[in-house]
N, CA, C and O atoms as a printed pandas DataFrame, in Angstrom:
     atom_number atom_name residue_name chain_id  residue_number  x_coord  y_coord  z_coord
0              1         N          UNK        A               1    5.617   -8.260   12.784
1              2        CA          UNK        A               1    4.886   -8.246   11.523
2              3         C          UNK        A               1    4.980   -9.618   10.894
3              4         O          UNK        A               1    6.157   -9.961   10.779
4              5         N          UNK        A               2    4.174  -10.447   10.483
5              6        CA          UNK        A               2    4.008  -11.166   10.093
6              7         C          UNK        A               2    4.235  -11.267    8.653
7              8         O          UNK        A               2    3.678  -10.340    8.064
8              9         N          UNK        A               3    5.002  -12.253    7.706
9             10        CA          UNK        A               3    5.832  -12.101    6.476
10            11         C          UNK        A               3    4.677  -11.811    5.527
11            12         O          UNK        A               3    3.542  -12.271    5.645
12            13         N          UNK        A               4    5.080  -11.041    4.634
13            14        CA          UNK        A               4    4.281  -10.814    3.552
14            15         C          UNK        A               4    3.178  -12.048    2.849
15            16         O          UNK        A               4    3.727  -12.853    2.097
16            17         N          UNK        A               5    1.977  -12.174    3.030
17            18        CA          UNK        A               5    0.876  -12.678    2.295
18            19         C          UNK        A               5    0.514  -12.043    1.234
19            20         O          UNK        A               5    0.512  -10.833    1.007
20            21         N          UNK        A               6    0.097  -13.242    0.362
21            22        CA          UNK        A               6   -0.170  -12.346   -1.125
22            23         C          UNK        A               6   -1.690  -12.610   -0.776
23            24         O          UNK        A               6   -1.862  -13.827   -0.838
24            25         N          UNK        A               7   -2.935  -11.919   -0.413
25            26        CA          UNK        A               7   -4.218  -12.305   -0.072
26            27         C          UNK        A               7   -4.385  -10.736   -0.634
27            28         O          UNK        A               7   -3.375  -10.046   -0.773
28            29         N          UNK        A               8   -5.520  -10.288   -0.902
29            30        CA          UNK        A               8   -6.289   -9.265   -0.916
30            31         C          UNK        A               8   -6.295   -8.370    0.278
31            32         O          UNK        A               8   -6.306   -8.819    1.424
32            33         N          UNK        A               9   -6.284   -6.864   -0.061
33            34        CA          UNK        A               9   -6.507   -6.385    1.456
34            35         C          UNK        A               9   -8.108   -5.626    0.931
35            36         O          UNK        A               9   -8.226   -4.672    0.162
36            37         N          UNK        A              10   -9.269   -6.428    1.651
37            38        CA          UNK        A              10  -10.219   -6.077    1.844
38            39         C          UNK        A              10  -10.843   -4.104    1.891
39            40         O          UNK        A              10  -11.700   -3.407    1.348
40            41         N          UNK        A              11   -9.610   -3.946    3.021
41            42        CA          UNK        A              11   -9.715   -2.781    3.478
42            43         C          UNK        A              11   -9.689   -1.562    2.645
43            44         O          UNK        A              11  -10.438   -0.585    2.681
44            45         N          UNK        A              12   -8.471   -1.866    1.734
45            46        CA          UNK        A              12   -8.376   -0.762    0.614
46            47         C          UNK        A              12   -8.827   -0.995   -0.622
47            48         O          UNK        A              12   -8.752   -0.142   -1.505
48            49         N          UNK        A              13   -9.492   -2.528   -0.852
49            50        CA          UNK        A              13   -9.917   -2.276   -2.406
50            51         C          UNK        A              13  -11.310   -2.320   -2.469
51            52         O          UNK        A              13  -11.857   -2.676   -1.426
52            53         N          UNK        A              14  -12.120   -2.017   -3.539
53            54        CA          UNK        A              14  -13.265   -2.109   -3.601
54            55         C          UNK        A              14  -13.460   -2.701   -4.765
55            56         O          UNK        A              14  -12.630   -2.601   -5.669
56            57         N          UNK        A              15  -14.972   -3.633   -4.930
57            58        CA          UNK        A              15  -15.339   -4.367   -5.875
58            59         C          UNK        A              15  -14.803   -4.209   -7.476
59            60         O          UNK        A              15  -14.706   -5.050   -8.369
60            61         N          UNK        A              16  -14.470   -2.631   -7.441
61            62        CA          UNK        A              16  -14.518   -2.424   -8.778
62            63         C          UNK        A              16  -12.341   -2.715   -8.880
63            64         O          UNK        A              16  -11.905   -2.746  -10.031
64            65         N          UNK        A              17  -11.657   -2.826   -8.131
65            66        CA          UNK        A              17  -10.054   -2.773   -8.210
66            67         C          UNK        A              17  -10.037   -4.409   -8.724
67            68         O          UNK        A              17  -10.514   -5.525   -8.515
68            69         N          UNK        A              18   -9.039   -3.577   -9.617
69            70        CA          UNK        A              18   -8.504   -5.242  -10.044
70            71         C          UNK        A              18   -6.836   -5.780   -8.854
71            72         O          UNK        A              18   -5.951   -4.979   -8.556
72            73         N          UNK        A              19   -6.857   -6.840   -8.541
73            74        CA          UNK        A              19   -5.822   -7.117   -7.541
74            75         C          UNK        A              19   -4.785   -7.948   -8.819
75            76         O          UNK        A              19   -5.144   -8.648   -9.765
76            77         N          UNK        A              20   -3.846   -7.663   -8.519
77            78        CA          UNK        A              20   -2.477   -8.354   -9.197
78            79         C          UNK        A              20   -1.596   -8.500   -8.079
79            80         O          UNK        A              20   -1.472   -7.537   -7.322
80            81         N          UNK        A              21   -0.828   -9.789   -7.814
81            82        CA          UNK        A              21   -0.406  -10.204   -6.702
82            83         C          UNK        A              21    1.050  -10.192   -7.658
83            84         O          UNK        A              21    1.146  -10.279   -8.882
84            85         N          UNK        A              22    2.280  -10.031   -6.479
85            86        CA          UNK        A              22    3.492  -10.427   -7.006
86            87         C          UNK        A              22    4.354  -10.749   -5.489
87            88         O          UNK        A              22    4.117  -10.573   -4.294
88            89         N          UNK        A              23    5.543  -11.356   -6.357
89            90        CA          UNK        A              23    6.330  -11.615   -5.382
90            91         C          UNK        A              23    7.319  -10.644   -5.504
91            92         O          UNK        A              23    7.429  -10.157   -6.629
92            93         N          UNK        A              24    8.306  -10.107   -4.359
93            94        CA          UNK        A              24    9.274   -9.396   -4.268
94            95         C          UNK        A              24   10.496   -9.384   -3.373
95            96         O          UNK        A              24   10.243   -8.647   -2.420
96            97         N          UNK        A              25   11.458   -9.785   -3.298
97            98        CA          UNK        A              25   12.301  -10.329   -2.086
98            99         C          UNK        A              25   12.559   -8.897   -1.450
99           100         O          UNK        A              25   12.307   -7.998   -2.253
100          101         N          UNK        A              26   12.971   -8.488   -0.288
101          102        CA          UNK        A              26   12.926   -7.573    0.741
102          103         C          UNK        A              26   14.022   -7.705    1.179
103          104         O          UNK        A              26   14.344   -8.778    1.689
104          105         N          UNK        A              27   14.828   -6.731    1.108
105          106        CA          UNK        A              27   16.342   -6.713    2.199
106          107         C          UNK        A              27   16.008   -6.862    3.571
107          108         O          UNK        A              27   15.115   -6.191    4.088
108          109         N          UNK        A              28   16.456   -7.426    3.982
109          110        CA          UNK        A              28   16.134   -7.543    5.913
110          111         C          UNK        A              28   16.585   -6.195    6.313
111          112         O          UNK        A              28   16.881   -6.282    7.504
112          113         N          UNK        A              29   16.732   -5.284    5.994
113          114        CA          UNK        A              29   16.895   -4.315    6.713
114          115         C          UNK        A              29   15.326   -3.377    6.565
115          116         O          UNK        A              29   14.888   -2.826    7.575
116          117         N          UNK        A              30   14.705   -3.292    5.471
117          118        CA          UNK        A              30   13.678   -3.320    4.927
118          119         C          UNK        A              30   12.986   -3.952    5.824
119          120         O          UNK        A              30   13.012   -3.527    6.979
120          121         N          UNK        A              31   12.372   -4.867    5.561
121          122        CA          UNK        A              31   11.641   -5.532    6.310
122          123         C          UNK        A              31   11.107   -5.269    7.923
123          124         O          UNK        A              31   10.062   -5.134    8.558
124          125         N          UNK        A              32   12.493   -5.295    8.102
125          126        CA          UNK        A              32   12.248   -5.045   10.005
126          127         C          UNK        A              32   11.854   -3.489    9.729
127          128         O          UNK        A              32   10.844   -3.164   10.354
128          129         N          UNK        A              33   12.344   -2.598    9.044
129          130        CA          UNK        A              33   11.574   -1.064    9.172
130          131         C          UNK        A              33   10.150   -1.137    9.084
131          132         O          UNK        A              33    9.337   -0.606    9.839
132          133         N          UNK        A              34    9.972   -1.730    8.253
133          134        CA          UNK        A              34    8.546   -1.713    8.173
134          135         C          UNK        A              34    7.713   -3.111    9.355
135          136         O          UNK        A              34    6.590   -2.831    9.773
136          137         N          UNK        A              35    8.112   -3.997    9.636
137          138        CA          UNK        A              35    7.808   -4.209   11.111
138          139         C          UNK        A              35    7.760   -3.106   12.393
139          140         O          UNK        A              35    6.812   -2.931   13.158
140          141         N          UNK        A              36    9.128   -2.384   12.398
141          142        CA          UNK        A              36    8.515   -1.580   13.443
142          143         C          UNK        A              36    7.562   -0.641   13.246
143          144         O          UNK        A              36    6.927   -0.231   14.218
144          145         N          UNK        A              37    7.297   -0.122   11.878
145          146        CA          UNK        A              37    6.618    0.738   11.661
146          147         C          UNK        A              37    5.062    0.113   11.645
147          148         O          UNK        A              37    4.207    0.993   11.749
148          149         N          UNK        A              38    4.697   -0.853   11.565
149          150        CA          UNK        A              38    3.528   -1.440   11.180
150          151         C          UNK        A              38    3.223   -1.674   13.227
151          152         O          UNK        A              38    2.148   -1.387   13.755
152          153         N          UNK        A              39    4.149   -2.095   13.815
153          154        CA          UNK        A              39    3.894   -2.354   15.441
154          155         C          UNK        A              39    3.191   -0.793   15.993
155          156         O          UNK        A              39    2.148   -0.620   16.624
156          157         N          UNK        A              40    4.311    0.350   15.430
157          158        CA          UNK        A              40    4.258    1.514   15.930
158          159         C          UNK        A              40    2.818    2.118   15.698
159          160         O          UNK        A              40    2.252    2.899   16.463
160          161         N          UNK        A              41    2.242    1.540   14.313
161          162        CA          UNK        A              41    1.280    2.393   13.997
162          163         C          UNK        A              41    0.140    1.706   13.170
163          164         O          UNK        A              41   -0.103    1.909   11.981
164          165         N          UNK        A              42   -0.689    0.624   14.252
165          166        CA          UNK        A              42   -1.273   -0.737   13.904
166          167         C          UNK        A              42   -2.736   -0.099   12.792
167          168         O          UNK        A              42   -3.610   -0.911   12.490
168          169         N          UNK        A              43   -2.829    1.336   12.297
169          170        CA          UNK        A              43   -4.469    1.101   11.065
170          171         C          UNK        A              43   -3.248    1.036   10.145
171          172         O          UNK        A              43   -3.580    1.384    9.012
172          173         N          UNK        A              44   -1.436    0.587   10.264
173          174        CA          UNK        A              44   -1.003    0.176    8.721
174          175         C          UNK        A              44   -0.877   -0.819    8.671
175          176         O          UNK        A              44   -1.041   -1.460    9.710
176          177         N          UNK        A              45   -0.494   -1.550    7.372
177          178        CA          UNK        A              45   -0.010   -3.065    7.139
178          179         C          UNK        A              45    0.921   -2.720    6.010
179          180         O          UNK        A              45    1.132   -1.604    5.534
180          181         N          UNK        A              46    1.526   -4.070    5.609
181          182        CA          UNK        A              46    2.217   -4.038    4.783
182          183         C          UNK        A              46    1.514   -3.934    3.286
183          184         O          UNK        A              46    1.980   -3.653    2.182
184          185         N          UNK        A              47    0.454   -4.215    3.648
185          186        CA          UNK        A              47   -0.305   -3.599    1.929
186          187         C          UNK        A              47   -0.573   -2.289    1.838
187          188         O          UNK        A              47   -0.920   -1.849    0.741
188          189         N          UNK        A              48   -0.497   -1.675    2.630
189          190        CA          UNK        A              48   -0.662   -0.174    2.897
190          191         C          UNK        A              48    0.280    0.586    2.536
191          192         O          UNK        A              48    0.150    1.404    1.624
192          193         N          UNK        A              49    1.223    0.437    3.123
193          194        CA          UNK        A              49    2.714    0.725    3.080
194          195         C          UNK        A              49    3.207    0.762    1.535
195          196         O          UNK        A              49    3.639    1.724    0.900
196          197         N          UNK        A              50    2.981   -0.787    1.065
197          198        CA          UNK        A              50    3.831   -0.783   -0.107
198          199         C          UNK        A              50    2.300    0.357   -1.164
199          200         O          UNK        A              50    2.587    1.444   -1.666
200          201         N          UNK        A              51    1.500    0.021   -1.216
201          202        CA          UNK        A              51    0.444    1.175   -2.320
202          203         C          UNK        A              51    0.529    2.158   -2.432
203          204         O          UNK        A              51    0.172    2.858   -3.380
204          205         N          UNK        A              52    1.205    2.533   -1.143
205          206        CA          UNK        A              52    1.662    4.377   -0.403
206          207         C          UNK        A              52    2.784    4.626   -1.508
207          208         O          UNK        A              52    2.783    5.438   -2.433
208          209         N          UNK        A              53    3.806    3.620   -1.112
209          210        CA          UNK        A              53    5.224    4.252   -1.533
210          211         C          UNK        A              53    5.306    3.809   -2.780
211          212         O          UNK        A              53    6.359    4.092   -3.350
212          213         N          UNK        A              54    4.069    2.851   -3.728
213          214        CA          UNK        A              54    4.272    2.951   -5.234
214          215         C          UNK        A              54    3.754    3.723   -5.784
215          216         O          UNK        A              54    4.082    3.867   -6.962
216          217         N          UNK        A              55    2.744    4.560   -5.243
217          218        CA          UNK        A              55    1.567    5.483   -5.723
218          219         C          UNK        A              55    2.676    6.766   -5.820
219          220         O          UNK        A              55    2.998    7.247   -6.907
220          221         N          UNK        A              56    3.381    7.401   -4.113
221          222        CA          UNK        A              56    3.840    8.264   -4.202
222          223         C          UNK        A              56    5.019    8.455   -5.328
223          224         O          UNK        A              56    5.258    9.483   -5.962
224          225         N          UNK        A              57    5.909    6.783   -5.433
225          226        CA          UNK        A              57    6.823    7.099   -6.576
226          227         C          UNK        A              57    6.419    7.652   -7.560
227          228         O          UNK        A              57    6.901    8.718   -7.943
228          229         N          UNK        A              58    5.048    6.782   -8.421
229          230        CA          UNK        A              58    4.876    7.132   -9.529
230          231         C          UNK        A              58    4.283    8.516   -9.707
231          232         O          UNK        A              58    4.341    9.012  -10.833
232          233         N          UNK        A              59    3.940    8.926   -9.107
233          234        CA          UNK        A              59    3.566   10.656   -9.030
234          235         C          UNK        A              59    4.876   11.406   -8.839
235          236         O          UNK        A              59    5.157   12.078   -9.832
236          237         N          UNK        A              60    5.697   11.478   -7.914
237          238        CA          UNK        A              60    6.878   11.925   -7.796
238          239         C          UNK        A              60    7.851   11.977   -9.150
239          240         O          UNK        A              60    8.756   12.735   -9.497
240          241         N          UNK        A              61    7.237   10.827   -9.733
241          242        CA          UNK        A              61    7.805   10.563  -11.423
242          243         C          UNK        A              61    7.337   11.081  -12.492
243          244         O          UNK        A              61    7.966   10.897  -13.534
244          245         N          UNK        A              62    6.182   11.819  -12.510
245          246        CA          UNK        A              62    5.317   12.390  -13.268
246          247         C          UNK        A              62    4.212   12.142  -13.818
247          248         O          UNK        A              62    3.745   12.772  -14.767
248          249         N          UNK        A              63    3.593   10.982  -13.134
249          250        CA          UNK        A              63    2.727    9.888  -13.990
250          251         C          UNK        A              63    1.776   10.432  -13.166
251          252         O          UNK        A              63    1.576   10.351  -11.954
252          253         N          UNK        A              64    1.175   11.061  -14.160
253          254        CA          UNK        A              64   -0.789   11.636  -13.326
254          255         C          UNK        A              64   -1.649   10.988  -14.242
255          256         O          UNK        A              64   -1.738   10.814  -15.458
256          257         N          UNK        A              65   -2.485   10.580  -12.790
257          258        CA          UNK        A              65   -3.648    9.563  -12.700
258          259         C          UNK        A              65   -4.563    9.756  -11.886
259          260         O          UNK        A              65   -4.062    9.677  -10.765
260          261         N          UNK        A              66   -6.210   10.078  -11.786
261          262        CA          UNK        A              66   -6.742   10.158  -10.892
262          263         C          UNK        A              66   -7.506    9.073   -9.797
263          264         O          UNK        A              66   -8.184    9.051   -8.769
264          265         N          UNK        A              67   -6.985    8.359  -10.632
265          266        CA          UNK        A              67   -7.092    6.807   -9.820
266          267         C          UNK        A              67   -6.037    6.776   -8.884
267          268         O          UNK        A              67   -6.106    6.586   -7.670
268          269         N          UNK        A              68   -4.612    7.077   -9.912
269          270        CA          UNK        A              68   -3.499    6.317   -8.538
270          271         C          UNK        A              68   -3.444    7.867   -7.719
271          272         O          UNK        A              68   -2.331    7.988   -7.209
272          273         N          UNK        A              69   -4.138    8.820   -7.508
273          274        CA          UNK        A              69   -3.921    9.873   -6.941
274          275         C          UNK        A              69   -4.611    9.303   -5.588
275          276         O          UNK        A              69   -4.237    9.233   -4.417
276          277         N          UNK        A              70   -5.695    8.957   -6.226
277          278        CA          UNK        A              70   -6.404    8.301   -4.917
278          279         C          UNK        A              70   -6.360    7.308   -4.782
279          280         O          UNK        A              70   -7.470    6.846   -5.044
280          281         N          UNK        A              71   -5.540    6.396   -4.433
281          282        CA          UNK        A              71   -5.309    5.504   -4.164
282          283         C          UNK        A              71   -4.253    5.873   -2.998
283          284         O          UNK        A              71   -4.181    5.403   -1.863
284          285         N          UNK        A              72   -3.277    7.076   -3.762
285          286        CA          UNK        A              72   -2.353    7.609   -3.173
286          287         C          UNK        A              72   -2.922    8.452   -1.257
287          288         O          UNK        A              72   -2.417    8.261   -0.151
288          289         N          UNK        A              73   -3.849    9.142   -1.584
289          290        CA          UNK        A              73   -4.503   10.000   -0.590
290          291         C          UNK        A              73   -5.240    8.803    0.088
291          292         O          UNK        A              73   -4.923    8.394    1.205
292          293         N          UNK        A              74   -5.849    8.480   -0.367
293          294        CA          UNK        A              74   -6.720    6.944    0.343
294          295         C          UNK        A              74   -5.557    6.161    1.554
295          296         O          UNK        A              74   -5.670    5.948    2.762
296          297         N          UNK        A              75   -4.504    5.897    0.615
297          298        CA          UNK        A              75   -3.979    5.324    1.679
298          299         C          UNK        A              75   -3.118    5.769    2.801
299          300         O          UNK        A              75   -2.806    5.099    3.786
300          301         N          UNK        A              76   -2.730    7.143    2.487
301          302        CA          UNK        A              76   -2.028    8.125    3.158
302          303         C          UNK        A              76   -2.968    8.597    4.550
303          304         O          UNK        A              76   -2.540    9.021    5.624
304          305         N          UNK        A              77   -3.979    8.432    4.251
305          306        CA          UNK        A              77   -5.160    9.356    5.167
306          307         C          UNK        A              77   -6.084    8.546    5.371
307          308         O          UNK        A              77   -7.156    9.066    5.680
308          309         N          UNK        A              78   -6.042    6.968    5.282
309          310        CA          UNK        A              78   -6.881    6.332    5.503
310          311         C          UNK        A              78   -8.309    6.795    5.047
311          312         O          UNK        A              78   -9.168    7.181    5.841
312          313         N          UNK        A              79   -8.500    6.706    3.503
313          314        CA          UNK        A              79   -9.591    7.165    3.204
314          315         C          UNK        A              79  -10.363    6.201    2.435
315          316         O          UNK        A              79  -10.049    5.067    2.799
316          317         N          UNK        A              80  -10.939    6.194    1.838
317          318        CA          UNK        A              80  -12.292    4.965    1.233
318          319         C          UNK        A              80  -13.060    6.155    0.118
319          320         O          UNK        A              80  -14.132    6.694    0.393
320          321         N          UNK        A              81  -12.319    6.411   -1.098
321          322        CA          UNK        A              81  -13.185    7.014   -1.752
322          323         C          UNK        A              81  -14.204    6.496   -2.843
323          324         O          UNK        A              81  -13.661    6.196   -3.906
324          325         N          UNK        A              82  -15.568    6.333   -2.791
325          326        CA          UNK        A              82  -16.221    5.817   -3.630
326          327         C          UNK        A              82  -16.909    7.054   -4.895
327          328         O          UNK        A              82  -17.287    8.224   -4.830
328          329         N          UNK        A              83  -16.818    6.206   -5.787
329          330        CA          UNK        A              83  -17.093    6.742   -7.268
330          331         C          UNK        A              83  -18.266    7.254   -7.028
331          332         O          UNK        A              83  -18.895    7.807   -7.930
């Protein structure tokens, strides 16, 4: 896996998403999980990954949204939902 780029991922946003880029340091133990996991299972990336597991937190937390719901399912199921 190639180290985290802060670029846009084409794939999951659409014209209307606003992108906010950040930086975040990664435990190396981290990291390589999600290397093998990204080798194991190439329609993910690391922008995928991380939208998954912030979407699912914040739902898991109680925060309902029908945006980050789908954002949540979108990226879980590789989906593309348009308005």
């Amino acid at each position: 896996m190639k180290e985290l780029d802060y670029n846009e991922n084409s794939k999951v946003l659409n014209q209307k998403d606003e992108v906010i880029s950040f930086k975040c340091e990664l435990q190396e133990n981290l990291q390589m999980a999600m290397k093998d996991f990204v080798e194991k299972h190439p329609n993910w990336d690391q922008y995928r990954i991380l939208q998954a597991a912030i979407a699912g937190f914040l739902m898991q937390k109680g925060f309902q949204n029908r945006d980050l719901t789908r954002l949540y399912v979108g990226n879980m199921f590789s989906m593309n939902f348009k308005d």
